[in-house]
N, C-alpha and C positions, 0 to 999 in steps of 0.2 A: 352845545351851542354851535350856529356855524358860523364860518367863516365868513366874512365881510360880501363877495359873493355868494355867499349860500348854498354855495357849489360843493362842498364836501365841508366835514366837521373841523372843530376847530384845534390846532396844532397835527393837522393832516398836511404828510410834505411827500418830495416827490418819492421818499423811498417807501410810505406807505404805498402810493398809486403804483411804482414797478413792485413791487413786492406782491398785491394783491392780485396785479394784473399778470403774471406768470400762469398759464394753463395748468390749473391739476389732473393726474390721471396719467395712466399709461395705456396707448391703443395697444391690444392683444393681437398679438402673433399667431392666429392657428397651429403654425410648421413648426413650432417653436413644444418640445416634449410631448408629440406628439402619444397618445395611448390610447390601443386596439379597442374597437368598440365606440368610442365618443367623437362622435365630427362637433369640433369648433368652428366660429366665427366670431368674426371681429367683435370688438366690445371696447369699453373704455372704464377701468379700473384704478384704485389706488393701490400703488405698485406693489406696497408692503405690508399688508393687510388682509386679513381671512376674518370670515364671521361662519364659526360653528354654534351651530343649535344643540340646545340638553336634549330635545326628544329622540324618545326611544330607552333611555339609559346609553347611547352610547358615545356619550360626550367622553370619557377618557380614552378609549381607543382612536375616536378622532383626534384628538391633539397628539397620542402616544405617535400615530401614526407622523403629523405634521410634524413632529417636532424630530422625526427620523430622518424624514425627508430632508428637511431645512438642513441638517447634518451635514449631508450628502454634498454638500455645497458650502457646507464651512459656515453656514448661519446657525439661527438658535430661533425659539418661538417663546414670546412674552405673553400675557396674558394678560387680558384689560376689559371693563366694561364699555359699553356703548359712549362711553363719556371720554374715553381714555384713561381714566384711573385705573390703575393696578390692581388685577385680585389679589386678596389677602391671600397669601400662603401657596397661590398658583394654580388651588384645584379647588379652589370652593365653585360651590354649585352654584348658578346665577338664580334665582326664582322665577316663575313665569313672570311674560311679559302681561299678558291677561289670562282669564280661564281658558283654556282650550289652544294659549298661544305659549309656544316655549320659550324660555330664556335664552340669550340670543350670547355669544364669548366674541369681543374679539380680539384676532390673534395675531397682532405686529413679530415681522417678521426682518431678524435685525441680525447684522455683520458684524462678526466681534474680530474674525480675524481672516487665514487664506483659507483662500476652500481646495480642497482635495480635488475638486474639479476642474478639471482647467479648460472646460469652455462655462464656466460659468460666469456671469456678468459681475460685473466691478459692485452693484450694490443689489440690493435684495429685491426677489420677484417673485410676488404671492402664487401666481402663474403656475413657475416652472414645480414651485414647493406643490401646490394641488396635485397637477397631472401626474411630478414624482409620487408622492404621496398614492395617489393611484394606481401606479405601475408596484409599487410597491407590494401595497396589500392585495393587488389583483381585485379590486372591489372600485366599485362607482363613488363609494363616500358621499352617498347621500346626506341632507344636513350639514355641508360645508359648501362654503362658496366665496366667491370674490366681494369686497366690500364695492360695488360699482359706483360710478359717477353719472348721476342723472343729468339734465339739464329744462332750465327754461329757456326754449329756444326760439325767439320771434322770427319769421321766414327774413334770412338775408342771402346773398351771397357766402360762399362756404370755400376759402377760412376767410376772406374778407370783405369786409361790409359794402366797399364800392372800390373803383379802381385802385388798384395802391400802386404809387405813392400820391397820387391827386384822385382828386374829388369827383372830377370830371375830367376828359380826355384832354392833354396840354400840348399844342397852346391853342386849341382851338375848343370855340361858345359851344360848338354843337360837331359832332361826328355825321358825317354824309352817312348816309340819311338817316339816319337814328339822331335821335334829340340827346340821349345819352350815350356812352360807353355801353355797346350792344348787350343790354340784360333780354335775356332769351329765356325762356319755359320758367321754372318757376321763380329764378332767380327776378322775375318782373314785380314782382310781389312785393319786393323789399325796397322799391322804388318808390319815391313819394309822390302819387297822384297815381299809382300803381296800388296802392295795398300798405304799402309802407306807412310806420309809425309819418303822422302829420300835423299839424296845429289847423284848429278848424274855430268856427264860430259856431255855437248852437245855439237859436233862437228860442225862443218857448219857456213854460214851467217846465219846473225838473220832476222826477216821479214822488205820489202822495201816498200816505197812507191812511186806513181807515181813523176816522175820528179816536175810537173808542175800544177796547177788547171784551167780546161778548167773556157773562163772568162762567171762571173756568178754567177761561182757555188761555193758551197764548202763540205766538208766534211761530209758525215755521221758521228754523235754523239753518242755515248755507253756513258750511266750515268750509274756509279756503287756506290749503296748507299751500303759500306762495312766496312770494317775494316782501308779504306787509302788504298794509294800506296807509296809504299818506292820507295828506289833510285835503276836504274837498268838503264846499256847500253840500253836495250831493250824501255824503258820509258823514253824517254828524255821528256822535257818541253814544245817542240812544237808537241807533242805527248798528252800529259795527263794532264788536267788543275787539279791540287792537293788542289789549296784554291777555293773554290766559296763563293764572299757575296752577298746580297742585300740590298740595300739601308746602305750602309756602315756598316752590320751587317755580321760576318762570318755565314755561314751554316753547322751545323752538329757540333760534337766535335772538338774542337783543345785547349786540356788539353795538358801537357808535355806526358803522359803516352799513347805514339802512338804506338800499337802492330807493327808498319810496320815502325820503326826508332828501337826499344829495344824488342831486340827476347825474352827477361826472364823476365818480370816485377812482374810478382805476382809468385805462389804456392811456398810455404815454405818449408825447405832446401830438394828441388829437382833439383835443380841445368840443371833443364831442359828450352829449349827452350818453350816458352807458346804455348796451341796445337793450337791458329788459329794466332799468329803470321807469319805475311807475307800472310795471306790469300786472302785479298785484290791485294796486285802485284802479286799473280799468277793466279788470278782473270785475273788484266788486260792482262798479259801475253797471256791467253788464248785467250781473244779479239783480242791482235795484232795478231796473229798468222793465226786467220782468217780472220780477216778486217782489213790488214794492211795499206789499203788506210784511215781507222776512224780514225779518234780523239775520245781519251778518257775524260769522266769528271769521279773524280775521290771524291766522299763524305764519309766521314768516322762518323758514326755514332754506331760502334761496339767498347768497350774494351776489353781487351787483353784477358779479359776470354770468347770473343764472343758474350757476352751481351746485349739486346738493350730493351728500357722499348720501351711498344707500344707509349704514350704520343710522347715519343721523335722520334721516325716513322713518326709518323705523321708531326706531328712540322717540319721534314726537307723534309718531301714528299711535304709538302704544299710551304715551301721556294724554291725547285727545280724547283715544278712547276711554279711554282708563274713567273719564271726566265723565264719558257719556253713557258710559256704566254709571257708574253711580247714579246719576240720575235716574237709569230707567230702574234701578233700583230702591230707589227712594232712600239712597244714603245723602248723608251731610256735605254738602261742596261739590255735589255735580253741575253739569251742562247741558242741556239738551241740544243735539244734535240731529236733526234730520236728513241733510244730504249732504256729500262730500264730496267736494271740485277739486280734483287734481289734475293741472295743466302741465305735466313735468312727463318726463319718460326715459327710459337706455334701453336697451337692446342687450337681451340676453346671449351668451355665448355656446351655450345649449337648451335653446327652449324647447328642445322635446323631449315629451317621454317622463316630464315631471321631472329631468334630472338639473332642478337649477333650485338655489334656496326656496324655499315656499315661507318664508315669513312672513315677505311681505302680503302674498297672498293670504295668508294664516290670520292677518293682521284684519284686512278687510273682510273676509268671509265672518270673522265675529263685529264686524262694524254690519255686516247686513242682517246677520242672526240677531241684534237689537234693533233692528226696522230702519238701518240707516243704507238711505238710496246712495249708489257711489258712480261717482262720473268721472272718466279722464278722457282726455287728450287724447286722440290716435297719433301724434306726430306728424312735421315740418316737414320732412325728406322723402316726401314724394317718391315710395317705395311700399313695395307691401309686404314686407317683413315686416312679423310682428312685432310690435314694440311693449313695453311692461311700464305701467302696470294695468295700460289700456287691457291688452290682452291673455288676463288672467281671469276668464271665466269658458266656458264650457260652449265655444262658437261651433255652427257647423264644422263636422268633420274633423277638429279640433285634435292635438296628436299632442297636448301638453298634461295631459292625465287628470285634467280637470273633472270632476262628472258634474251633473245639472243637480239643482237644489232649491228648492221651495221659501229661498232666502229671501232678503231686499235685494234688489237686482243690479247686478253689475253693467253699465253702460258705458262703451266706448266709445265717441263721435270725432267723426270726421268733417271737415269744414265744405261749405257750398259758398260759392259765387256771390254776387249781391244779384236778388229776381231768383235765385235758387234754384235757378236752368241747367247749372253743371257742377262739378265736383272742382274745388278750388284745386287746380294744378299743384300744388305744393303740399296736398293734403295727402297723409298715406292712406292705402285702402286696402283693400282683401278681407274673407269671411270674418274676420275677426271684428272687425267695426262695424258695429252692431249701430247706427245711426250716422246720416249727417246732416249737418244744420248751416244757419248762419255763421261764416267764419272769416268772410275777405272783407274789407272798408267796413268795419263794424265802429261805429261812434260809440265812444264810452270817455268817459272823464278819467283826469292825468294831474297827476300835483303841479302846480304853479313852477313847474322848472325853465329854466332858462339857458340854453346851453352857448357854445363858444362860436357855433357855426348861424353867421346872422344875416342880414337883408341880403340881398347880390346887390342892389341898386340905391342909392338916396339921391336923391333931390327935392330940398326944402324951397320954400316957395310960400307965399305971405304968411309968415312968421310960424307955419305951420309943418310940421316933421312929417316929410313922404318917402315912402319906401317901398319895395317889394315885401312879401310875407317872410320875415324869418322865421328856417325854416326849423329853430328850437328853440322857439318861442312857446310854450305854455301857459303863461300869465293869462289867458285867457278858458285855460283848465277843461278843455277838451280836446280831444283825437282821433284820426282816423287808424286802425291799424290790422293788420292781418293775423291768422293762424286758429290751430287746431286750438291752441287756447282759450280760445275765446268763445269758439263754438261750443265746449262741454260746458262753462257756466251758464249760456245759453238756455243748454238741456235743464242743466243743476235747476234755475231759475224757473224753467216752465214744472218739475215737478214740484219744488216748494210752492209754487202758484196753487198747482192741484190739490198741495195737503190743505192748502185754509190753513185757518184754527186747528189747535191741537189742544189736548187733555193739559192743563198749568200740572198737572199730581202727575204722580208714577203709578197711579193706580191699575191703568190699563196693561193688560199682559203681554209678554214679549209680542207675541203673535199676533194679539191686534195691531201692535205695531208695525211689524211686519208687512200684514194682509193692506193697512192704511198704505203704506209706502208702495206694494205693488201697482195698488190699484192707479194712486197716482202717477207713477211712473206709465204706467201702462195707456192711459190716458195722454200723459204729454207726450210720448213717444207715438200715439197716433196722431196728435195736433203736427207734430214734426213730421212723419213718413207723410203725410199728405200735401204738404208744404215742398216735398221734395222731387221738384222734376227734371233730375240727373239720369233720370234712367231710360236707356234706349232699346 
């Protein structure tokens, strides 16, 4: 239940909001145990934490090795599933995650007493255990990796959202001659009448769908693994499945603290709406708009600060899937699944040469070997470093060991302009994004949120409330907002368009499945490249 404002759940105080609102992750140090042969870059992981994979058979030697490392330093390595619970006994096997996908360890990495080394850090650092662990056996240790920190990340100012400590430049209405506190290149984006989340008015019907289902068939399926979808006219229930379990287990988060039910839950006295609350329903929003004949499924696996540990990626990639086997299987309790929108990304610390976990990758490549279309996000940081898990497929020139495959097709998109004349400034690029589309001032629908920051002006006047627009006001349940996010459900959208109708049985074989998904894909990725006039 919420709170009397509405604003976060109920018996939520302020040590929940500082508690929640403290940044997870550690940014990676290159310089930092440095070993011959591996150039690093910056990254953002969980400090004390490894996720080793069974394949190969060489899951004990990987740990035999971490847990030598960790040593070295006066640490020790626990051992836990993707859930955090403890393996039995320390060395049981994990079971695959799906067919063709291995079982995934991971491995907290914890301080029991001094370390032998005396430049080593006050608490534990998955990092330094890796690269030792490396230097060690003289081997790459393939199948180990950092558990990293993704994000959903709406285009703002980076690390703050607008001037701080004020809202606007003090004490003056407006800065010669900027209107605002000067936001330059992409940082303009995050500006309200700029690209920035806004409360808007939409006129009109909302999108319809067909009367009736020819017999047979049923819906194309959009899986959004995001932040949730709140409550909107536009999203009713025989529209967008909001809980998914399996085998009487929920998937994904469903904590009280849902960014798309309580628009304010964390940053401390800002009295603001959270920046990726609602990001999720105008997510789907964007889906209905153009496959208003789909059905959505709708996973939330982001909190309110946008957050996602990779562990927990995986863990619900593999329960989705898991779901959408079965159905193409024609087992008891599946889902059918057609395309998958993921608006989320990090930036791997060695993306070449294949030497960085392939799980996740592992994960989707058997989501497109059952004919399921996969869309992400290229990223916010207007950079063209690749980012993950856009680009893990097999792009021009490509140096990440991927090879090409006859699968359902991995699509990256990049965001365009509105008129679709140029490439939205904030959008990242290079061979790796394989598409861009709609992505700046896109209209989509926002839960009814109401935040603390409200008119700038009132004057009432015969008996009637006048004001300027506040400016987190939702109550009238649309918005205008930017990013790479918005642009792949976009895509996701225009290929469920293309599949129509689909087979209601599992009768049809993997590879028709498939060959359906190509073609659709292939189809709305030409409706998008010709729509796209960025190119000079």
């Amino acid at each position: 239940m919420a709170a009397d404002d509405g604003s976060q759940p109920e018996n939520w105080t302020w040590r929940d909001r500082a508690a929640g609102s403290v940044p997870r992750g550690r940014t990676l140090d290159p310089t930092i145990e440095r070993v011959p042969g591996i150039e690093a870059f910056p990254t953002v992981y969980v400090p004390d934490r490894l996720l080793v994979a069974s394949a190969g058979g060489e899951r004990s030697s990987r740990l035999r090795a971490l847990d030598e490392a960790a040593a070295t330093f006066g640490w020790r390595v626990e051992l836990e599933d993707l859930r955090g619970e403890p393996l039995p006994d320390g060395e049981s096997e994990p079971g695959p995650l799906l067919p063709e996908v291995a079982g995934v360890t991971r491995v907290r990495v914890v301080a029991p007493g001094e370390s032998p080394d005396a430049d080593a850090p006050l608490s534990p650092d998955a990092w330094r255990v890796l690269q030792r662990a490396r230097r060690l056996t003289r081997s790459r240790l393939e199948g180990v990796g950092l558990d990293h920190v993704l994000a959903i990340d709406p285009v703002r100012v980076n690390p703050f959202t607008q001037t701080n400590p004020f809202t606007q430049t003090n004490p003056f209405t407006q800065t010669n001659p900027f209107t605002q506190t000067n936001p330059h290149g992409a940082a303009e984006y995050a500006q309200p009448g700029c690209g920035g989340r806004q409360p808007i008015t939409r006129l009109g019907a909302g999108p319809t769908r067909m009367a009736a289902l020819r017999r047979g068939s049923r819906r194309a399926v959009v899986a959004i693994l995001d932040t949730g979808c709140g409550a909107h006219a536009w999203l009713p229930d025989d529209v967008v499945t909001r809980r998914l379990e399996i085998d009487g287990r929920p998937i994904g988060l469903t904590d009280e603290a849902d960014p798309e039910r309580y628009g304010d839950l964390y940053g401390q006295l800002d009295g603001e709406i959270d920046p990726v609350a609602g990001h999720g329903t105008f997510i789907a929003g964007v889906v209905r708009q153009v496959a208003p004949d789909a059905d959505l499924v709708s996973v939330r696996l982001a909190d309110a600060l946008g957050v996602i540990e990779e562990s927990l990626l995986i863990r619900t990639l593999a329960d989705v899937l898991e779901l959408a086997r079965r159905h193409a299987a024609g087992e008891k309790g599946g889902t059918a699944i057609d395309v998958l929108s993921l608006s989320l990304s990090y930036y791997h610390e060695t993306p070449e040469d294949g030497l960085y976990s392939r799980t996740v990758y592992d994960l989707l490549r058997f989501a497109r070997r059952l004919g399921i279309a996969v869309v992400c996000s290229a990223g916010n940081d207007a950079i063209d470093r690749p980012s993950f898990p856009a680009s893990l497929w097999a792009w021009p020139d490509a140096d990440n060991g991927i090879a090409p495959d006859d699968l359902a097709e991995h699509v990256s998109v990049g965001a365009l302009n509105p008129g679709s004349t140029s490439v939205a400034l904030f959008s990242n690029v290079g061979p790796w994004v394989r598409v861009y589309a709609p992505g700046a001032s896109i209209v989509s629908c926002l839960p009814a949120f109401e935040g603390g920051r409200q008119a700038a002006t009132r004057e009432d006047l015969y008996r009637r409330r006048r004001q300027t627009i506040a400016p987190e006001d939702y109550r009238g349940g649309f918005a205008t907002w930017s990013g790479t996010s918005f642009a792949a459900p976009f895509v996701a959208g225009l290929i469920a368009a293309e599949l129509g109708m689909q087979p209601v049985t599992a009768a049809a074989t993997s590879g028709s499945a498939v060959d359906r998904s190509r073609k659709a894909t292939e189809a709305a990725l030409t409706v998008v490249s010709a729509d796209d006039g960025s190119r000079v």
